[in-house]
C-alpha positions as CSV (number, residue, x, y, z in Angstrom):
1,X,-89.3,-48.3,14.4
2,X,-91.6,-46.9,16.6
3,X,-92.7,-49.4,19.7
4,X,-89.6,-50.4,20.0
5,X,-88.8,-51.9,23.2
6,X,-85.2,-52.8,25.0
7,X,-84.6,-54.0,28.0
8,X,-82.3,-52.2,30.5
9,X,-79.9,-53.4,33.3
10,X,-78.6,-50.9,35.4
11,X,-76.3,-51.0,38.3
12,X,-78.1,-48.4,41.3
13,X,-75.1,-46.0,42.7
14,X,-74.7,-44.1,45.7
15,X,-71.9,-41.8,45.4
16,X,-72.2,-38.9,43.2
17,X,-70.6,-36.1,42.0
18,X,-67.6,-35.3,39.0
19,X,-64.7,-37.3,41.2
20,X,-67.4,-40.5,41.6
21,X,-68.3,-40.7,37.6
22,X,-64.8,-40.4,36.7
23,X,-63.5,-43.9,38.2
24,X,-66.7,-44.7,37.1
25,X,-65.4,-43.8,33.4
26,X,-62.4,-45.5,34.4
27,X,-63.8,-49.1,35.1
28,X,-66.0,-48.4,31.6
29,X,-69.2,-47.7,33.1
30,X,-71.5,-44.6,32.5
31,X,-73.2,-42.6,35.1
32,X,-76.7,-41.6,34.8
33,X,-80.3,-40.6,36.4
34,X,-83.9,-42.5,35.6
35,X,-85.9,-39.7,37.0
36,X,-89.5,-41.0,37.7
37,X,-92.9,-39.7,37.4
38,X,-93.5,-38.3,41.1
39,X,-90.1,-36.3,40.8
40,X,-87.9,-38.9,42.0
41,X,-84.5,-39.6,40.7
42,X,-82.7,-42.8,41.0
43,X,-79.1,-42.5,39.9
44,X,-77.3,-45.3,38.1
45,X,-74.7,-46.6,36.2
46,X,-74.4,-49.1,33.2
47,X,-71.2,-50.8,31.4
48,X,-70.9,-48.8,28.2
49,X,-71.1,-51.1,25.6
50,X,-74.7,-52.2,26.2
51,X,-75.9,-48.8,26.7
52,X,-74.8,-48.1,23.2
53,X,-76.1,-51.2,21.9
54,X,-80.0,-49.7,23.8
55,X,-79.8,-46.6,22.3
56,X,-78.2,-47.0,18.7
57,X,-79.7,-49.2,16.1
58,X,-82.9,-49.3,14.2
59,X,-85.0,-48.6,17.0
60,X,-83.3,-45.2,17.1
61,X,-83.4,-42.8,20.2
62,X,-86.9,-43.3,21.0
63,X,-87.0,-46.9,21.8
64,X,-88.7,-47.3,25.2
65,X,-86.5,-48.5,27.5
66,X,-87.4,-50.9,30.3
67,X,-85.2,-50.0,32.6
68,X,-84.3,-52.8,35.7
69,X,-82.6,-51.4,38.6
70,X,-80.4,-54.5,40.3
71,X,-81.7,-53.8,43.7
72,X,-85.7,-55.0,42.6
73,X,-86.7,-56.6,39.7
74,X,-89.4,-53.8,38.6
75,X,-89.4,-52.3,35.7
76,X,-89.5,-48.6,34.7
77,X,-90.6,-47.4,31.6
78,X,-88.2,-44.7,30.4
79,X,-87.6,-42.8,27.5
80,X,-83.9,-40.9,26.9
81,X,-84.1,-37.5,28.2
82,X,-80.5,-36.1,27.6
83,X,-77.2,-37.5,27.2
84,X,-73.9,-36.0,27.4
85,X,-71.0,-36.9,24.9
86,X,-67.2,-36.1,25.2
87,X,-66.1,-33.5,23.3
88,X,-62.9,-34.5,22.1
89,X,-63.4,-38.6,21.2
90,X,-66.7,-40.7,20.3
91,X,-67.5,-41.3,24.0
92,X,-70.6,-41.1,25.9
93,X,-69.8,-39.1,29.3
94,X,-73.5,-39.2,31.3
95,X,-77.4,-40.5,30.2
96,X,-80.8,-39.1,31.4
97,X,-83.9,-40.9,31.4
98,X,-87.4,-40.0,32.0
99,X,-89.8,-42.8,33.2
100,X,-93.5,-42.5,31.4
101,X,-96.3,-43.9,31.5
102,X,-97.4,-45.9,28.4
103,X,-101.1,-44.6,28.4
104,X,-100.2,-41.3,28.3
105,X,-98.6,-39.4,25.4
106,X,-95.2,-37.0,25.7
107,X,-93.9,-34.6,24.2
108,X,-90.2,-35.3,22.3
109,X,-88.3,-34.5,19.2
110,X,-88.0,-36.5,15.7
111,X,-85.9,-35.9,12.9
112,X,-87.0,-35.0,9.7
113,X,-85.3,-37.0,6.7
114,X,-85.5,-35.6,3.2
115,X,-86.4,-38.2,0.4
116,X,-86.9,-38.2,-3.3
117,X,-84.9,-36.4,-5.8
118,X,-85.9,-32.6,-6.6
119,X,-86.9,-31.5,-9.8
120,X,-85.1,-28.0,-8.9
121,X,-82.0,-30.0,-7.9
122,X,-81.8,-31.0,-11.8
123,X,-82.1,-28.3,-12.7
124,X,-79.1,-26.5,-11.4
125,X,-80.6,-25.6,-7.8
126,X,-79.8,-26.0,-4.1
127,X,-81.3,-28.0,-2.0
128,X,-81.5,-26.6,1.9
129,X,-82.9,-28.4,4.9
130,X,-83.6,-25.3,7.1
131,X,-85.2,-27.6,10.1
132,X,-84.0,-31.2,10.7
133,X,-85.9,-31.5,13.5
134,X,-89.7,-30.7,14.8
135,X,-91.5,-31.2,18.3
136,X,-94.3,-34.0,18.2
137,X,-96.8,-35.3,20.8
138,X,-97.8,-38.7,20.9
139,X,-97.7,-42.0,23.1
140,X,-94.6,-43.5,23.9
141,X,-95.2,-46.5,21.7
142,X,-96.4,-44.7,18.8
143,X,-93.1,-42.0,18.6
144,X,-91.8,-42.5,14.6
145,X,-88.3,-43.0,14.3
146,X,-88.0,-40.0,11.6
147,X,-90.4,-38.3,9.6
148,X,-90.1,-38.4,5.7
149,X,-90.9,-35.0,3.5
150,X,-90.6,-36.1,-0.1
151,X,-88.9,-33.3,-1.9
152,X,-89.3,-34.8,-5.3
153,X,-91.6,-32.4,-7.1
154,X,-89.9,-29.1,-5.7
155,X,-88.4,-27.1,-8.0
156,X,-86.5,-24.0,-7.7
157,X,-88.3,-21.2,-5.7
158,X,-90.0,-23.7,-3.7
159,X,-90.8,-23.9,0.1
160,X,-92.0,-26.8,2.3
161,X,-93.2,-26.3,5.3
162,X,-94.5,-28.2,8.0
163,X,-97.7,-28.5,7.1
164,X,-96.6,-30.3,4.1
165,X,-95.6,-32.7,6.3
166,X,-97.1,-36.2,6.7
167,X,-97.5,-37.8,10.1
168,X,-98.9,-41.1,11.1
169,X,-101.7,-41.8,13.1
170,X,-101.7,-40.4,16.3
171,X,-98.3,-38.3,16.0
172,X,-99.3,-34.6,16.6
173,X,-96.6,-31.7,15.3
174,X,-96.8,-28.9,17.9
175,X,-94.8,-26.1,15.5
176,X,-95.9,-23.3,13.6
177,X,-97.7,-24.7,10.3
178,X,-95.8,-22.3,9.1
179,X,-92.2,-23.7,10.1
180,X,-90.4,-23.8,6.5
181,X,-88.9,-27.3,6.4
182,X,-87.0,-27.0,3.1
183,X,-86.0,-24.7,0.2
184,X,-84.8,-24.9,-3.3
185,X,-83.1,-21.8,-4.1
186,X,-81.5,-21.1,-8.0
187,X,-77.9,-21.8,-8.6
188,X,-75.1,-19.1,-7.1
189,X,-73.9,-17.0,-9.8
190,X,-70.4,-15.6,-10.2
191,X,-70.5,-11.7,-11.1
192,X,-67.1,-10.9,-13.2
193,X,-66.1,-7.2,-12.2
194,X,-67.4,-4.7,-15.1
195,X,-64.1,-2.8,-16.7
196,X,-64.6,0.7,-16.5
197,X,-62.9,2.5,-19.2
198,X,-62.1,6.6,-18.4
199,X,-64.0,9.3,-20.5
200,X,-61.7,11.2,-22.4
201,X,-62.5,14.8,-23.5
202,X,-62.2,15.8,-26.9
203,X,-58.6,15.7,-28.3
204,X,-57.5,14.5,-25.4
205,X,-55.5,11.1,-26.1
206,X,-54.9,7.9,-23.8
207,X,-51.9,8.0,-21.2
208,X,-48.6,7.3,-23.1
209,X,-49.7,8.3,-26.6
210,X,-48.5,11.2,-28.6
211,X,-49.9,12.8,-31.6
212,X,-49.7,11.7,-35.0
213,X,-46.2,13.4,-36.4
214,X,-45.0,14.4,-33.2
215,X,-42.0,12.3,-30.9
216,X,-42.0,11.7,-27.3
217,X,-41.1,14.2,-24.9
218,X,-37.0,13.7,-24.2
219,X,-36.8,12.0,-27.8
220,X,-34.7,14.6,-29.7
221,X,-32.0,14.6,-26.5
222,X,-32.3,10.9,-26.3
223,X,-31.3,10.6,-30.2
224,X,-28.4,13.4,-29.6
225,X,-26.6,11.6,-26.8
226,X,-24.9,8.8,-28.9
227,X,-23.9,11.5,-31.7
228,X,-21.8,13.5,-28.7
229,X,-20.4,10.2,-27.2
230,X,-19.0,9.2,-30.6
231,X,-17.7,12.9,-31.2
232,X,-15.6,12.3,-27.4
233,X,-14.5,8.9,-28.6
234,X,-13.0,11.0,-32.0
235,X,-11.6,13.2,-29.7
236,X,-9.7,11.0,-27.7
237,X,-8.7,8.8,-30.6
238,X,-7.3,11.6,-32.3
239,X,-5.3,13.0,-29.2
């Protein structure tokens, strides 16, 4: 929900670079940078499990964290910036966070979740979600989870766009009005390939036919060929 609020532990680290996060990895901990308002960056690291537990959950990725660095007992105000996952297994390589300012609204991204069933849909359509996300400004407190489009009354041939879209108080899109959001286009149909039979000219009859009355070309010395077999056979039978 949005206001969401977690605390954050972090561990302050010294050593950087690829080498340094690796045994970091190694001991299950995961690198990362708060970077603060006046430009400043303060790299970290936290034990894996409880950065998943901040950042998954219903509070979603825009929880606000409150991030505590073990060397003071302040607290940051941070928002996640970026985060880096492996690309081969379910593991979560490096984090980013941005400190803010509660009084003052940001700019981030929120996903757009389609609800309702569509009228279009019953009736044989497809139902496309062409954006799933849109850029929204708004204080750090007040950042949705998710935005719903209800997608109910579309029916086939229909567009939503972003100005269909319904925001809370305070929660500013920044796209193009314009942006389409959703689509129900008609059902694919499968074309069979058209026969196409040949034009014959007059008289002129299919391959492999013959006229009425008439045999087959070879016929006649087809039908001789056993006659002159059994003649040689009387032949020899004689002799």
């Amino acid at each position: 929900m949005a206001g969401e609020r977690v605390k954050l532990r972090v561990q302050a680290r010294e050593s950087r670079g690829s080498a340094a996060s690796r045994r970091l990895r190694a001991k299950g901990l995961i690198p990362g940078v708060l970077y603060g308002n006046g430009g400043e960056a303060h790299p970290f690291c936290i034990e894996e499990r409880a950065l998943r537990k901040a950042i998954t959950g219903d509070h979603g990725l825009h929880a606000i964290l409150d991030v505590v660095l073990d060397s003071s007992q302040k607290e940051h105000h941070a928002v996640l910036k970026e985060y880096q996952l492996d690309p081969t297994r379910p593991r979560l390589l490096h984090i980013d966070l941005q400190e803010v300012r509660l009084d003052q609204a940001i700019h981030t991204q929120v996903v757009v979740e389609l609800i309702g069933e569509s009228a279009g849909v019953k009736e044989g359509g497809v139902l496309s979600q062409i954006n799933r996300e849109v850029n929204v400004e708004a204080l750090p407190m007040e950042v949705p989870d998710r935005l719903e489009l209800d997608v109910s009354r579309m029916v086939i041939g229909d567009s939503m766009r972003l100005s269909d879209l319904r925001v809370p108080e305070g929660v500013k899109l920044l796209d193009d009005p314009e942006t389409v959001l959703a689509t129900v286009s008609p059902p694919t149909k499968i074309e069979e390939p058209e026969v196409v039979e040949e034009e014959l000219e007059e008289g002129e009859l299919p391959e492999g036919e013959v006229p009425e009355g008439e045999e087959p070309e070879g016929a006649a010395e087809q039908a001789a060929e056993p006659e002159g077999d059994a003649a040689g056979e009387e032949q020899n039978s004689e002799g």
